[in-house]
C-alpha positions as MATLAB code, in Angstrom:
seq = 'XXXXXXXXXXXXXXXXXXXXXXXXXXXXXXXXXXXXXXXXXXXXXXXXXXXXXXXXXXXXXXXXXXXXXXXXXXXXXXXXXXXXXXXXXXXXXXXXXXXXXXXXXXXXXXXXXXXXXXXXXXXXXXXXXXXXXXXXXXXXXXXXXXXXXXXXXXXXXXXXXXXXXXXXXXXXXXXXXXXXXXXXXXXXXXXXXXXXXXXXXXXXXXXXXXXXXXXXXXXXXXXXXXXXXXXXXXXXXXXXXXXXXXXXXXX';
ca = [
     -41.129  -46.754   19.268;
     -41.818  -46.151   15.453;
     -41.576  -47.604   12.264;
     -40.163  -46.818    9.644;
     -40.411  -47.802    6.148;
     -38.186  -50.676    5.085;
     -39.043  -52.578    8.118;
     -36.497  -50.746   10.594;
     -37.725  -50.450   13.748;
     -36.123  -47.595   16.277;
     -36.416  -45.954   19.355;
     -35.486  -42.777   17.802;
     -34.822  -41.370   14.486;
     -30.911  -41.145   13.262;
     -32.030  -37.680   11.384;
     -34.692  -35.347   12.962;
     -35.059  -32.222   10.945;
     -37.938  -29.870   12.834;
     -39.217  -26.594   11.283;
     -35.356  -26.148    9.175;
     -35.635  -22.426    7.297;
     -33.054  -21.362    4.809;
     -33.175  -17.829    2.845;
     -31.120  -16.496    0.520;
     -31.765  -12.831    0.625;
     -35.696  -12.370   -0.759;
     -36.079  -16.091   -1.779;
     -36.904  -18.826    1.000;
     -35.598  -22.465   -0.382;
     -36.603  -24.113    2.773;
     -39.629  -23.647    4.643;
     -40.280  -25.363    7.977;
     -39.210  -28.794    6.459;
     -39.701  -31.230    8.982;
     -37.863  -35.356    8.412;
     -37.203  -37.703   10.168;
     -34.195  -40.914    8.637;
     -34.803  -43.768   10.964;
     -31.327  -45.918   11.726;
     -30.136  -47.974    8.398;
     -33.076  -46.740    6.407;
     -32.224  -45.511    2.914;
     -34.001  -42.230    1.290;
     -33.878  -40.212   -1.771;
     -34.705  -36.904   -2.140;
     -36.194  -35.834   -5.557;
     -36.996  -32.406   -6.471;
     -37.063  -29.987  -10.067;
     -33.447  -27.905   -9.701;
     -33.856  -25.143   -7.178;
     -36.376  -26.978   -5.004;
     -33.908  -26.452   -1.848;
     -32.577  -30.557   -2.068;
     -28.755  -29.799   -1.885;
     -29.295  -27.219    0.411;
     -30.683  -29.661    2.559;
     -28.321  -31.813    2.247;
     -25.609  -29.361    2.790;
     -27.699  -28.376    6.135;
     -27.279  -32.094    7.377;
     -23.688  -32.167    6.425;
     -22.940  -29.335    8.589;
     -21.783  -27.318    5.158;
     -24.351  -24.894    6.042;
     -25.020  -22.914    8.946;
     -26.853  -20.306    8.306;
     -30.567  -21.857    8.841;
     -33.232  -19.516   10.079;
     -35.928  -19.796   12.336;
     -36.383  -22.096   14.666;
     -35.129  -25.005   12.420;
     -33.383  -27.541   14.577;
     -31.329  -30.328   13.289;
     -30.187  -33.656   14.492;
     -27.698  -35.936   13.000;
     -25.451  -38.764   14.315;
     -21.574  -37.911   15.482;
     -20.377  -39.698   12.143;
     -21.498  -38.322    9.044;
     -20.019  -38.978    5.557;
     -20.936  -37.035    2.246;
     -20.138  -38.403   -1.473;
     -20.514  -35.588   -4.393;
     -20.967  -35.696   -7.863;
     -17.767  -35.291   -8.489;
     -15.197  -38.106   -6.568;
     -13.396  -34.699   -5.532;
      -9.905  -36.713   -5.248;
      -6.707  -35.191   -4.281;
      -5.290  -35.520   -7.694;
      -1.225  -35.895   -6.202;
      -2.292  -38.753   -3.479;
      -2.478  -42.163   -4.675;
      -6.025  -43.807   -4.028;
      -5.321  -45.823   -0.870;
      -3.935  -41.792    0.570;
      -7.731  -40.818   -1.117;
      -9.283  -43.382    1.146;
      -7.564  -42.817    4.263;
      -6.983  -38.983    3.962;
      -7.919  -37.469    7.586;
      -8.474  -40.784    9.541;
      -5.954  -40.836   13.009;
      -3.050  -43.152   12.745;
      -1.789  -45.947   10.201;
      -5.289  -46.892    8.818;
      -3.684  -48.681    5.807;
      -5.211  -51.884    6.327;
      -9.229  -50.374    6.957;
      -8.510  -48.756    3.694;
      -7.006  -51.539    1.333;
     -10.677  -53.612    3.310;
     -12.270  -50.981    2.026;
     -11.159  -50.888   -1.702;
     -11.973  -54.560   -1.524;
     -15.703  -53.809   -0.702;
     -15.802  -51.647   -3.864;
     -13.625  -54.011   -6.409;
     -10.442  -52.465   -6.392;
      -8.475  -54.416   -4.375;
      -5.033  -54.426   -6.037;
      -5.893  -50.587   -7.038;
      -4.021  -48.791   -3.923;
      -0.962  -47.352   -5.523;
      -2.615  -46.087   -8.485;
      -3.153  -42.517   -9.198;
      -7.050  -40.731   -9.632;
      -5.855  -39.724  -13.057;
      -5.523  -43.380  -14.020;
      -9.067  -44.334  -13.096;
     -12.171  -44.255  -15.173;
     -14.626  -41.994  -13.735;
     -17.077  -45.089  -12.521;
     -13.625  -46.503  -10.211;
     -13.459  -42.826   -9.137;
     -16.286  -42.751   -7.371;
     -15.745  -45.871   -5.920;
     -12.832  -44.370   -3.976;
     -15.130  -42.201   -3.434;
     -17.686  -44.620   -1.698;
     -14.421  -46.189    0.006;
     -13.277  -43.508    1.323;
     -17.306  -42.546    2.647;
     -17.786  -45.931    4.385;
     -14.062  -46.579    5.826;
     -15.066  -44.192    8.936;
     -18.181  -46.364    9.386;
     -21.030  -43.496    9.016;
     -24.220  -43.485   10.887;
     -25.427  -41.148    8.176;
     -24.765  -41.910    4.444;
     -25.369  -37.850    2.272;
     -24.536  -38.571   -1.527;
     -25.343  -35.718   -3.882;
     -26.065  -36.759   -7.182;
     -22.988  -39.383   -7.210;
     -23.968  -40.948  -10.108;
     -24.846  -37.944  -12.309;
     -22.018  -37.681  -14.427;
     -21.681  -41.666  -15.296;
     -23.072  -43.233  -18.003;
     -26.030  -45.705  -18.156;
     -24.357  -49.111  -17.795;
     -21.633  -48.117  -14.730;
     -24.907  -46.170  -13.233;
     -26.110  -49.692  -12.954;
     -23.656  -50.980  -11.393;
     -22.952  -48.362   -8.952;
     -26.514  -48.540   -8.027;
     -25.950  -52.664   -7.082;
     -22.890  -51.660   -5.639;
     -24.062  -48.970   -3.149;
     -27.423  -51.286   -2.652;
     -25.063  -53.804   -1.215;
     -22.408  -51.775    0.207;
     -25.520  -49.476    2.706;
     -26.609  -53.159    3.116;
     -23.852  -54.736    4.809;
     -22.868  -51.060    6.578;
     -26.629  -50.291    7.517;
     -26.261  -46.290    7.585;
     -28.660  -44.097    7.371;
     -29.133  -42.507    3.641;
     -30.166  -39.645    2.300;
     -29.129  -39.766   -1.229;
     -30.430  -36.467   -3.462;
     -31.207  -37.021   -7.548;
     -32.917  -36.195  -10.416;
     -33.621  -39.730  -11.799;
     -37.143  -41.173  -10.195;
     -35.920  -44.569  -11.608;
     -32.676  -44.576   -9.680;
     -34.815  -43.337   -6.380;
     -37.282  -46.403   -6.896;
     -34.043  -49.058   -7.649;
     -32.114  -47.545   -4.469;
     -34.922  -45.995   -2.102;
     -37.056  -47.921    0.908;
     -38.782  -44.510    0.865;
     -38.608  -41.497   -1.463;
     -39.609  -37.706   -1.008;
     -40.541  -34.948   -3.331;
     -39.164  -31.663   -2.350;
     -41.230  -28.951   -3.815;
     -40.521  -25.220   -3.212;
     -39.451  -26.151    0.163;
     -41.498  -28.167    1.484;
     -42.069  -32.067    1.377;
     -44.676  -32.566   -1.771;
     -44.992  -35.957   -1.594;
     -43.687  -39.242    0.015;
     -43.811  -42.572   -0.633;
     -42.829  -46.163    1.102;
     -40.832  -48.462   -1.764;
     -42.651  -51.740   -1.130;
     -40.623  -53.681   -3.800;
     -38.627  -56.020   -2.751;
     -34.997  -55.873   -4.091;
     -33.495  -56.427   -6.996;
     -36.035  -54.415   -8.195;
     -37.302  -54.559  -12.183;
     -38.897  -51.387  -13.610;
     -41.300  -53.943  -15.742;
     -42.789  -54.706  -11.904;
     -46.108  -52.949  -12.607;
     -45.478  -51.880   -9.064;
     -42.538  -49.825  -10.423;
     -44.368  -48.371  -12.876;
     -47.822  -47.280  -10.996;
     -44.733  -45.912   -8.329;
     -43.115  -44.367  -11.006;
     -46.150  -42.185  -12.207;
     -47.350  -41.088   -9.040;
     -43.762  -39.810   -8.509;
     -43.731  -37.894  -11.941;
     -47.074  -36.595  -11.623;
     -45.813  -35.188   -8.356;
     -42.832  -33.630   -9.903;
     -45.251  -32.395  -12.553;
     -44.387  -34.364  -15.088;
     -47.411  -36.006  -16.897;
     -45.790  -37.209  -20.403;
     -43.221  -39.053  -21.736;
     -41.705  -36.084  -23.570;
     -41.029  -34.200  -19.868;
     -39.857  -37.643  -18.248;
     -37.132  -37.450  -20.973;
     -36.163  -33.391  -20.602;
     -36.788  -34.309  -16.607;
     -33.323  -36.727  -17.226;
     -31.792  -34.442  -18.953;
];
């Protein structure tokens, strides 16, 4: 029995990654990662662009099969992935968006659904009539209406601005909360890993750099010297040691 930062206890890990291996052509991006997710626990994945993080995340998915070595992989049965972009069929309406793919008349799990994300009322409407923050909230509905043990979300926040970032980062807080998946959410932004994380890796020409345990407890404020001292080590990890890279780090 281990455990697992956030408090969650398990018999055995809901993601085991062992020795996973992925070249493309002369260039290795991943080289004998080894990671273990425990059941319900919630961690991001930070990295400088080209450290290997979406191709990890595309391993887990089951996007990707073309690992090498002896890299094994392990993920729960139900696995759901939310993008940067919502990716929504753009001729369905957004209660179609929610339910596209699941067996029989799932009307009702979907409308349930739209109500966790505050868009009850919203069914009939189309994508294009959405703002780009409710987007990816059909997004997130349509994720966590097939009940995942495993939460992947790539960036799904990148393209929104600062204030529905916010939100959406209280929203999915609450949402993996009540839902208790596992999480492996991938971004640039070390603030939004500390806010959303119970434990946070830096991925660093392949390999795990540097890990730590988010011992905050939530709602968390970045003026928490706690946030901050995490918040440096982090940065000095990615190699960033002013405020001048922080800013082109965001960019």
């Amino acid at each position: 029995m281990a455990t697992y930062a956030g408090g969650v206890t398990a018999l055995a890990p809901a993601v085991r990654v062992s020795g996973l291996r992925r070249v493309y052509g002369e260039r290795t991006v991943l080289h004998d990662l080894d990671l273990d997710i425990a059941p319900g626990e919630f961690v991001a994945l930070l990295g400088q662009s080209g450290s290997g993080k979406s191709t990890l995340l595309r391993a887990l998915a089951g996007l990707d099969q073309d690992v090498d070595g002896e890299g094994r992989v392990s993920v729960p049965a139900k696995v759901s992935v939310v993008f940067q972009d919502a990716r929504l069929l753009p001729w369905q309406r957004v209660l179609a968006n929610v339910t596209l793919g699941l067996p029989g008349d799932q009307a009702e799990h979907g409308m349930a659904s739209l109500s966790e994300v505050g868009l009850a009322g919203r069914e009939p409407a189309w994508p294009n009539q959405l703002s780009g923050g409710e987007q990816q909230r059909v997004a997130l509905a349509r994720s966590l209406v097939r009940e995942p043990e495993l939460l992947l979300a790539d960036e799904p926040f990148g393209a929104l601005d600062a204030l529905t970032r916010i939100r959406m980062h209280e929203l999915l807080r609450r949402l993996c909360d009540r839902h208790r998946p596992a999480v492996l959410l991938v971004t640039h932004d070390v603030d939004e890993a500390i806010v959303l994380a119970d434990r946070v890796l830096v991925l660093a020409e392949g390999r795990i750099a540097a890990e730590r345990d988010i011992d905050i407890d939530q709602p968390r404020d970045s003026a928490d010297p706690r946030f901050a001292e995490i918040r440096s080590a982090l940065l000095a990890a990615l190699g960033v040691t002013t405020e001048t890279d922080t800013k082109a780090d965001k960019a």
